[in-house]
Short mmCIF file of the C-alpha atoms (twelve columns), coordinates in Angstrom:
data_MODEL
# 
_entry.id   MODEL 
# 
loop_
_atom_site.group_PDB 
_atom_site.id 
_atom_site.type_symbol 
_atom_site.label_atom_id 
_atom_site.label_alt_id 
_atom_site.label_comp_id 
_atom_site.label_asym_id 
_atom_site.label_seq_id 
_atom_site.Cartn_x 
_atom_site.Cartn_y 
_atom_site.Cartn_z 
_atom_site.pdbx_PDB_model_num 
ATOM 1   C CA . UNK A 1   181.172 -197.147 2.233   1 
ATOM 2   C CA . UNK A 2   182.380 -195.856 5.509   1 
ATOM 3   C CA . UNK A 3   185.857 -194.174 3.354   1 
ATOM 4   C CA . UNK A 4   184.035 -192.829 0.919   1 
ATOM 5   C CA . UNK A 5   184.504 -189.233 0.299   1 
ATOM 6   C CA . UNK A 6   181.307 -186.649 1.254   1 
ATOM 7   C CA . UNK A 7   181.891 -184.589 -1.894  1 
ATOM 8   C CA . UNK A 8   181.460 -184.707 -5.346  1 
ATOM 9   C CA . UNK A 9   184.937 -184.760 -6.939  1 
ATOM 10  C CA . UNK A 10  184.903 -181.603 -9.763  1 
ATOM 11  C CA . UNK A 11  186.795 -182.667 -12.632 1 
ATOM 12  C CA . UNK A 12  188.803 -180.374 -14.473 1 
ATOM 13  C CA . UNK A 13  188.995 -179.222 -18.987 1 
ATOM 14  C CA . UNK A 14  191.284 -182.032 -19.449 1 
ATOM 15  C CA . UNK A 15  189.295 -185.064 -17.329 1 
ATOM 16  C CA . UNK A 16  191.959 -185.435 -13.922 1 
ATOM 17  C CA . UNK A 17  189.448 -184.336 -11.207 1 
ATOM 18  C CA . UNK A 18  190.521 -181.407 -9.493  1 
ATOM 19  C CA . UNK A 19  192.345 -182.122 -5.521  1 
ATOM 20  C CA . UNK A 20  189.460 -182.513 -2.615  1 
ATOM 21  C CA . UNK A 21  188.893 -179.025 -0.823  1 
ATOM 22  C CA . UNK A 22  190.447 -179.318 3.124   1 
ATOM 23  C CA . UNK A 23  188.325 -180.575 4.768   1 
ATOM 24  C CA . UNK A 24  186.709 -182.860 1.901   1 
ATOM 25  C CA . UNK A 25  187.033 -185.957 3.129   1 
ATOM 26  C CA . UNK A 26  185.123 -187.754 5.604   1 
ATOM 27  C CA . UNK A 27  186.607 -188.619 8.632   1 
ATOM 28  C CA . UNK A 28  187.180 -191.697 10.045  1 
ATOM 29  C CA . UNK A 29  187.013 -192.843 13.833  1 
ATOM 30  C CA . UNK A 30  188.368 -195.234 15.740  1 
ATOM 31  C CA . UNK A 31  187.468 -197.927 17.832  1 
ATOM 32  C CA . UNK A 32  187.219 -196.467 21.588  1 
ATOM 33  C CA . UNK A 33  187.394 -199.799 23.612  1 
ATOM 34  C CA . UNK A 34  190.613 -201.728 22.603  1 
ATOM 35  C CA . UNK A 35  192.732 -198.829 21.892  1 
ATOM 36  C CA . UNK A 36  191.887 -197.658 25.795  1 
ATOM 37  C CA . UNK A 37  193.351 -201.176 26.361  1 
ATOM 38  C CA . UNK A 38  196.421 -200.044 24.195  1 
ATOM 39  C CA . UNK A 39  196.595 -196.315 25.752  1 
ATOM 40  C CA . UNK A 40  196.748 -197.952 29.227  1 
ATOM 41  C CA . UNK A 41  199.816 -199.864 28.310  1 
ATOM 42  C CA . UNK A 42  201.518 -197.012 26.868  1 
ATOM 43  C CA . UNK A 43  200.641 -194.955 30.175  1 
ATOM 44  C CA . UNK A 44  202.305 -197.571 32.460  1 
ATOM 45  C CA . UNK A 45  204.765 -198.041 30.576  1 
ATOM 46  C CA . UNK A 46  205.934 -194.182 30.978  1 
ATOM 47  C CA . UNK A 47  204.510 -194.233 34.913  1 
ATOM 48  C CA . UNK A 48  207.154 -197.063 34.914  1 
ATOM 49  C CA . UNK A 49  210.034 -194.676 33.696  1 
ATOM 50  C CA . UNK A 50  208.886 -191.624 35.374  1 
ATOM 51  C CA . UNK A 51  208.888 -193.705 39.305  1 
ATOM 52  C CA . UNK A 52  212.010 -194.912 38.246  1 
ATOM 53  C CA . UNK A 53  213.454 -191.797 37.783  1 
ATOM 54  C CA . UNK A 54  212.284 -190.989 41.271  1 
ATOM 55  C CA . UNK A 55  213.658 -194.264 42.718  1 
ATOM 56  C CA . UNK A 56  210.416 -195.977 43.404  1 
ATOM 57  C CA . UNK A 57  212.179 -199.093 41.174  1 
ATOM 58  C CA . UNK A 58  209.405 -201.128 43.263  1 
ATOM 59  C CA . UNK A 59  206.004 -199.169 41.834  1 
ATOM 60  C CA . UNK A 60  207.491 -199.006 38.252  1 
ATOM 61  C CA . UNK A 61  208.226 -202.839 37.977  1 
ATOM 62  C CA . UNK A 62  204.495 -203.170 39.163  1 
ATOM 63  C CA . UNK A 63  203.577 -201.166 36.055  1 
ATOM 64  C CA . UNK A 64  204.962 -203.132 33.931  1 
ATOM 65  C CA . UNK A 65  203.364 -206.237 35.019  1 
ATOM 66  C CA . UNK A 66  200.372 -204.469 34.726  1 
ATOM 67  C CA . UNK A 67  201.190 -203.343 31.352  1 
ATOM 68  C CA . UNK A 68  201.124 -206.854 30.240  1 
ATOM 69  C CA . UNK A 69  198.081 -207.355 31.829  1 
ATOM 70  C CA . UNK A 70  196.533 -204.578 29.553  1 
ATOM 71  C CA . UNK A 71  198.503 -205.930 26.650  1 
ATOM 72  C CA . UNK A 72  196.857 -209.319 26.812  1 
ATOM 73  C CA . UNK A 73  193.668 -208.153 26.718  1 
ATOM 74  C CA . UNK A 74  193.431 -205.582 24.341  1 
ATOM 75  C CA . UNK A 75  193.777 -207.721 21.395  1 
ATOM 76  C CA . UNK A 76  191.185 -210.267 22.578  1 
ATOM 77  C CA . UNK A 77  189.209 -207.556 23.353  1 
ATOM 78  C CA . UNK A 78  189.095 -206.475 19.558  1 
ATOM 79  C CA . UNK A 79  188.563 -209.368 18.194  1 
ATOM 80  C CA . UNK A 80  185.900 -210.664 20.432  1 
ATOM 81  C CA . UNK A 81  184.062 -207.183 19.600  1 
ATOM 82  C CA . UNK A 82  185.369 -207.394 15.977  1 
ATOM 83  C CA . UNK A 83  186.962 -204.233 16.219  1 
ATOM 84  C CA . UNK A 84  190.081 -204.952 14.728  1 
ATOM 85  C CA . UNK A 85  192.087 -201.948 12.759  1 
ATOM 86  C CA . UNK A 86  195.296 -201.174 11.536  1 
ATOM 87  C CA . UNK A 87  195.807 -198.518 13.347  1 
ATOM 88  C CA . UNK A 88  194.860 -200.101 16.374  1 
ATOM 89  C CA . UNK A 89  197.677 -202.605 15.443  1 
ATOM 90  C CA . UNK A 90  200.135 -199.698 14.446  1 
ATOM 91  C CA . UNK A 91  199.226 -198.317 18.109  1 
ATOM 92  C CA . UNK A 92  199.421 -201.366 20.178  1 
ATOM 93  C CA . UNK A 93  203.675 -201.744 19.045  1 
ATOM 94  C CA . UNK A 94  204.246 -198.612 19.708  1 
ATOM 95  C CA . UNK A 95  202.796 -198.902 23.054  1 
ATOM 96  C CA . UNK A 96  204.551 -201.962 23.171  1 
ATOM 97  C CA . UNK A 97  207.728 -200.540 22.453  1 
ATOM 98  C CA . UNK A 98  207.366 -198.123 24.968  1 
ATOM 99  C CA . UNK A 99  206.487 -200.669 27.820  1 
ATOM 100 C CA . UNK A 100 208.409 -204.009 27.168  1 
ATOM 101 C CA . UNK A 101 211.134 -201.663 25.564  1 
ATOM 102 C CA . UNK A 102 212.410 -198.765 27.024  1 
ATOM 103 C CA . UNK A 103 210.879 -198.824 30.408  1 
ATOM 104 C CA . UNK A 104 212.211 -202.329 31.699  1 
ATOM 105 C CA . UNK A 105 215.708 -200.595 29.931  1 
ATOM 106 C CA . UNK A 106 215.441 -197.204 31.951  1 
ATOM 107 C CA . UNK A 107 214.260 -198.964 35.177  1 
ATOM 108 C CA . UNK A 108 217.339 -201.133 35.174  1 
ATOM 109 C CA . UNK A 109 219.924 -198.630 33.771  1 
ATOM 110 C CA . UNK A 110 218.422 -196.311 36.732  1 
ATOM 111 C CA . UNK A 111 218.692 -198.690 39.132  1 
ATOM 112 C CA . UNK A 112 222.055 -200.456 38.677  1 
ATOM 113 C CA . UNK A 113 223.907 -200.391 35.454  1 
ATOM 114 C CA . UNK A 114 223.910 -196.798 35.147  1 
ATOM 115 C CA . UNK A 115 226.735 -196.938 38.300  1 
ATOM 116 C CA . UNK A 116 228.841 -199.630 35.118  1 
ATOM 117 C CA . UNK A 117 229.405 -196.279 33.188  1 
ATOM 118 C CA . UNK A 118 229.306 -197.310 29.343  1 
ATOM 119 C CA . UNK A 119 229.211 -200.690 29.563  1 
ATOM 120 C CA . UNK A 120 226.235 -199.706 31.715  1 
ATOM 121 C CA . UNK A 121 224.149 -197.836 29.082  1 
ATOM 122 C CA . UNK A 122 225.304 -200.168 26.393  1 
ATOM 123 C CA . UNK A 123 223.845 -203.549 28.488  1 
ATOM 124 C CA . UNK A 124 220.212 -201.279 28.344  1 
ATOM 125 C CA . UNK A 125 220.917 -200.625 24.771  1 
ATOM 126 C CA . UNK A 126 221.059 -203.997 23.359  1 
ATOM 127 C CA . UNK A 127 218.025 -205.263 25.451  1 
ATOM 128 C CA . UNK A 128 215.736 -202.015 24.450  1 
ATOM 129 C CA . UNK A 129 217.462 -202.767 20.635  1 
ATOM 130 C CA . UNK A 130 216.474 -206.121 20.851  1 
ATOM 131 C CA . UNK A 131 212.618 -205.520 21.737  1 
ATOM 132 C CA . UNK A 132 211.952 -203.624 18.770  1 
ATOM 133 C CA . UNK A 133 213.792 -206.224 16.484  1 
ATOM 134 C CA . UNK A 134 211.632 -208.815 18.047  1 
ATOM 135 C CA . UNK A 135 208.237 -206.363 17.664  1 
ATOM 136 C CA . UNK A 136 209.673 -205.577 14.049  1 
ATOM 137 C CA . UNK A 137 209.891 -209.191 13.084  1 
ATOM 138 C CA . UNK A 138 206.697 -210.350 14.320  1 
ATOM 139 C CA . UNK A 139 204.301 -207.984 12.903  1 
ATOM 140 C CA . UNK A 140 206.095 -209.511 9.386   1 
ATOM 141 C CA . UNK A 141 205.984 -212.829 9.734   1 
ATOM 142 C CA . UNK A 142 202.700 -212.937 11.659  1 
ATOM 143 C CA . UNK A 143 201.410 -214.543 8.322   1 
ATOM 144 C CA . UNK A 144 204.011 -216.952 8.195   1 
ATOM 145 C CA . UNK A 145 205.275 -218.816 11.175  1 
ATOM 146 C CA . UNK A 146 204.375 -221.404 12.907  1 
ATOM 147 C CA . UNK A 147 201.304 -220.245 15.205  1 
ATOM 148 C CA . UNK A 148 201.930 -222.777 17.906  1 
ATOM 149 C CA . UNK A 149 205.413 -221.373 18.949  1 
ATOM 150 C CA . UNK A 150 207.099 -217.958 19.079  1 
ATOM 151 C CA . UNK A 151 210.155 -217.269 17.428  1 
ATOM 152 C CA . UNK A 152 212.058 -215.923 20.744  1 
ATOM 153 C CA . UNK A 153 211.322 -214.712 23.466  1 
ATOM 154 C CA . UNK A 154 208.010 -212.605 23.335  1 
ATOM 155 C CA . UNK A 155 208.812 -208.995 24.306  1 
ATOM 156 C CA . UNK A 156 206.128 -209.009 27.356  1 
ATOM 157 C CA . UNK A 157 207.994 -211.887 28.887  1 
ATOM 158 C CA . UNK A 158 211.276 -210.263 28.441  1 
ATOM 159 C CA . UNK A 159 210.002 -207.146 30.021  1 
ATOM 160 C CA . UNK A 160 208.814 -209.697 33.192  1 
ATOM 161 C CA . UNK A 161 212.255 -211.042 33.069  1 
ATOM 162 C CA . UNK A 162 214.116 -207.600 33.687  1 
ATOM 163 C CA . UNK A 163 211.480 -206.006 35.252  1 
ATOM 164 C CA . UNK A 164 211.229 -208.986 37.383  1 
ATOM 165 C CA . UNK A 165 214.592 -209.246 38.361  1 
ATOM 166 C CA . UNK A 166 214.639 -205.865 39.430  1 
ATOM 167 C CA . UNK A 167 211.276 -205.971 41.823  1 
ATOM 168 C CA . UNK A 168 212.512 -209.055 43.410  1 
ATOM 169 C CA . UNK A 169 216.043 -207.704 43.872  1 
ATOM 170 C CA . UNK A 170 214.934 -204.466 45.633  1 
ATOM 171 C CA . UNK A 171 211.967 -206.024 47.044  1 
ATOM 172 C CA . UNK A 172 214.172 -208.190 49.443  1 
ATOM 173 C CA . UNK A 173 216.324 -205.325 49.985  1 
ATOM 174 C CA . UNK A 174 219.505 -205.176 47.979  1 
ATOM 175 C CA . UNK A 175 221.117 -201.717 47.440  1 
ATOM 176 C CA . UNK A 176 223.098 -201.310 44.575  1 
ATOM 177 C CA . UNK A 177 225.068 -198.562 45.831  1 
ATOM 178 C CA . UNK A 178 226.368 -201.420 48.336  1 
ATOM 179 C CA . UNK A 179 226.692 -204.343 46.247  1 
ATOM 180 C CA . UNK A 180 228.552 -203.559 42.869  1 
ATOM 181 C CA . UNK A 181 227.750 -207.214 41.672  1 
ATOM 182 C CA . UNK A 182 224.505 -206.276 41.162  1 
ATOM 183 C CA . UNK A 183 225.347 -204.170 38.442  1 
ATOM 184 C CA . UNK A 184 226.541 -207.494 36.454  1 
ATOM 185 C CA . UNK A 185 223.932 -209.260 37.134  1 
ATOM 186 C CA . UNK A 186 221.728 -206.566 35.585  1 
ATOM 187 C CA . UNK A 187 224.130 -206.352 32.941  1 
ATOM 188 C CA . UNK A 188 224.089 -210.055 31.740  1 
ATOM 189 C CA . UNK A 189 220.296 -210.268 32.442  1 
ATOM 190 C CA . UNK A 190 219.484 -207.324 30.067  1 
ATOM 191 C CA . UNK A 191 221.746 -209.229 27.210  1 
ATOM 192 C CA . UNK A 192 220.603 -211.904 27.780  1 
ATOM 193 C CA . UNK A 193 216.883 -211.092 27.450  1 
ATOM 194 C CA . UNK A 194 218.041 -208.609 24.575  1 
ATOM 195 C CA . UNK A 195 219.495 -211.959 22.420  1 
ATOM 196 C CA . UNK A 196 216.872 -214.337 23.015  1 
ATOM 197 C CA . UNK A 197 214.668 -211.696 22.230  1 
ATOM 198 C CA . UNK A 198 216.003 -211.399 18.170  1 
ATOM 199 C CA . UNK A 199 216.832 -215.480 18.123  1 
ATOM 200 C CA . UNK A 200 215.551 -218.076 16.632  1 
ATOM 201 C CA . UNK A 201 215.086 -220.261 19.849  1 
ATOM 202 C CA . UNK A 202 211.051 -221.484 19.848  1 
ATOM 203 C CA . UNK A 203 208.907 -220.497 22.429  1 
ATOM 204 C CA . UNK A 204 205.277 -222.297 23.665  1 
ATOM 205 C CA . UNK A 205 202.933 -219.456 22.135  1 
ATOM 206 C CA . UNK A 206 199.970 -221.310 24.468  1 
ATOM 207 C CA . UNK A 207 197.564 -220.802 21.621  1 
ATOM 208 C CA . UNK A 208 196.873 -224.501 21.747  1 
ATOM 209 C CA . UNK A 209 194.593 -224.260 24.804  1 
ATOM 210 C CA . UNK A 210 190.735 -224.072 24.165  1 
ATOM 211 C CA . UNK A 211 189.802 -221.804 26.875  1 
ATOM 212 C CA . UNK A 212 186.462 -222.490 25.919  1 
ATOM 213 C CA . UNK A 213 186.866 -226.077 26.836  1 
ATOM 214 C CA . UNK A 214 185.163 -227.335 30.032  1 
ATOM 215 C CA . UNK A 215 187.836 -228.617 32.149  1 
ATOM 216 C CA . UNK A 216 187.349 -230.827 35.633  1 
ATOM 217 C CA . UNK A 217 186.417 -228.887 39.070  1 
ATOM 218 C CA . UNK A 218 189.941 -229.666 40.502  1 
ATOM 219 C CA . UNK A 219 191.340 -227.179 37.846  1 
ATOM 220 C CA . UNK A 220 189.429 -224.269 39.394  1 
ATOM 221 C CA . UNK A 221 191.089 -225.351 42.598  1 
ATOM 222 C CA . UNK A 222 194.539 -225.151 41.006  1 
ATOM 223 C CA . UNK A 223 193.817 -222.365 40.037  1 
ATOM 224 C CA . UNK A 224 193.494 -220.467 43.625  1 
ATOM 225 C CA . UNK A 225 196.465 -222.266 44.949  1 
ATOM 226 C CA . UNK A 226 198.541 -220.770 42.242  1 
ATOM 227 C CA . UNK A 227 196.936 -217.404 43.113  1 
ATOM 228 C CA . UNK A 228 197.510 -217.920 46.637  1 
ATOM 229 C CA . UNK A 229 201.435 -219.217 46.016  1 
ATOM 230 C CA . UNK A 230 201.841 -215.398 43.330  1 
ATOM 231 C CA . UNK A 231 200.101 -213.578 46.345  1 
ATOM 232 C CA . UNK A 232 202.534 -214.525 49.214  1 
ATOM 233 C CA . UNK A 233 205.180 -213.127 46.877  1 
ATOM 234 C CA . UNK A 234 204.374 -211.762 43.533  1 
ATOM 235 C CA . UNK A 235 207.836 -210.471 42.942  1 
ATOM 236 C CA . UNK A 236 209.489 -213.781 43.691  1 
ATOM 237 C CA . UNK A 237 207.325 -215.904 42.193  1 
ATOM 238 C CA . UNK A 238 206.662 -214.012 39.204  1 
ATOM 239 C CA . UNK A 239 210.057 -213.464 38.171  1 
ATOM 240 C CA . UNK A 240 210.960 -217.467 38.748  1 
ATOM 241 C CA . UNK A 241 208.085 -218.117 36.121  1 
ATOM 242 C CA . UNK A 242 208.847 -215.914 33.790  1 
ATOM 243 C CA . UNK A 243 212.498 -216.794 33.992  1 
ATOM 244 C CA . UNK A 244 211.951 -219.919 33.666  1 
ATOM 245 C CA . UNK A 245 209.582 -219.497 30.683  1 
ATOM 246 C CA . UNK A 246 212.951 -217.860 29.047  1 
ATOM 247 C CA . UNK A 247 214.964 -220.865 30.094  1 
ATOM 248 C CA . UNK A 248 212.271 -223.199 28.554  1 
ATOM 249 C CA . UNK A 249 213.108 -222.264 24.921  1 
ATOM 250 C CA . UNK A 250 216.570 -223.212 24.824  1 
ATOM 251 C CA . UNK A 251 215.300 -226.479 26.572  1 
ATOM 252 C CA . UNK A 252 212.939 -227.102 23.676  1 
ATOM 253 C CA . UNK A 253 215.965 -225.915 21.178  1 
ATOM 254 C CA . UNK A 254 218.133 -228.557 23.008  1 
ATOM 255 C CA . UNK A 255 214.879 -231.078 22.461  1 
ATOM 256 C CA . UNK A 256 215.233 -230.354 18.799  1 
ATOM 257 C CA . UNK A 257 212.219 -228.095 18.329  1 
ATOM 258 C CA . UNK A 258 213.117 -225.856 15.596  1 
ATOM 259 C CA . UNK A 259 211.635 -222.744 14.305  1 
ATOM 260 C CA . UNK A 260 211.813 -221.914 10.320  1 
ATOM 261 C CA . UNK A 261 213.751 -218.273 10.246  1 
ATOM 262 C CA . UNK A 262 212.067 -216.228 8.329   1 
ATOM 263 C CA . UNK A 263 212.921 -212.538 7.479   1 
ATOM 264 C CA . UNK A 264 210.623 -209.750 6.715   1 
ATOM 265 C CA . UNK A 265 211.987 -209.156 3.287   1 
ATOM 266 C CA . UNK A 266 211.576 -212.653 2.379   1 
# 
């Protein structure tokens, strides 16, 4: 057995065997290739903080993105290779936490809402609050819900959404320091992302699609249009999909889609 101890365990006058020596017991590895996955999203998620903190709001909304490139794959990664672990799960939310949590927070609070004073830092609060509620919640149920939709928003789109809205805002120019709106519009962004996060709204999960399915030739083509449309401006476009990916729940809701709410304890 790969956990079982290199020793013999000595067993003391009245039978309990005696503690291992330091040292005793084998050690155990992990699995290099999806936990270099997780350790890149972890990394830009603090690259994402730390150009944020140097005003470079533009290269640490990037990271994000990227982030949830990394995050997408890692799992897949482990499963397709079988090397699945629990502390490869254990790692991957705190990486998570770190990316689709406090980064998107920081980036915003250090761009705009930081100028709103305590309403400011309370705005970041309750969106960085609300991605590790969500994280929390679904590593408990991920037994028990519904596998075709999320219950709220998943924490890598909310991290697009505020991360998003911050790229596009600074990408076409705007300047906090001479538009105080934007400050509110941060503001209700980050609460709004924060609440939909911890709801009960359902969300398409997209585990439906066979990706191993052959699919017709003018799908390919689609394809590099929709490439082409991101490329001519990746922090437009990708902020009016993932916003409108957050919309889409409450749309569904309003549909009468319903998601069972379960909590952890139960």
């Amino acid at each position: 057995m790969a956990d079982a101890p290199d020793y013999e365990p000595e067993v003391e006058s009245h039978g309990a065997p005696k503690p291992p020596p330091l040292g005793g017991l084998r050690r155990r590895g992990i699995y290099l290739l999806p936990n270099l996955f997780t350790t890149g999203v972890l990394f830009c998620g603090f690259f994402a903080i730390v150009q944020a903190m140097n005003g470079r709001f533009e290269t640490g909304c990037i990271a994000i993105f990227v982030a949830m490139v990394l995050d997408g794959m890692d799992g897949r990664v482990a499963r397709w290779t079988n090397t699945q672990s629990e502390f490869g799960a254990q790692f991957d939310s705190i990486a998570d936490m770190v990316a689709f949590g406090a980064a998107p927070a920081l980036v915003a609070y250090t761009w705009a809402l930081k100028d709103m004073s305590t309403l400011g830092w309370i705005g970041a609060f309750i969106y960085c609050a609300g991605t590790g509620i969500r994280l929390a919640r679904f590593n408990a149920n991920i037994s028990v819900v519904d596998k075709r939709y999320f219950q709220g928003l998943p924490s890598p789109s909310g991290a697009a959404v505020m991360a998003g809205l911050v790229w596009v805002l600074a990408d076409f120019g705007f300047d906090p320091d001479e538009s105080s709106w934007l400050g509110v519009v941060a503001w209700a962004m980050a609460v709004f992302a924060g609440i939909t996060m911890v709801s009960n709204v359902p969300f398409w999960s997209f585990k439906e699609v066979n990706w191993k399915k052959r699919v017709p030739l003018w799908v390919i083509l689609a394809c590099v249009i929709a490439l082409s449309i991101i490329a001519s401006s990746p922090s437009l476009v990708l902020f009016l999909l993932f916003f409108s990916y957050a919309l889409s729940g409450y749309v569904m809701w309003a549909m009468g889609h319903r998601v069972r709410p379960v909590l952890p304890e139960e």
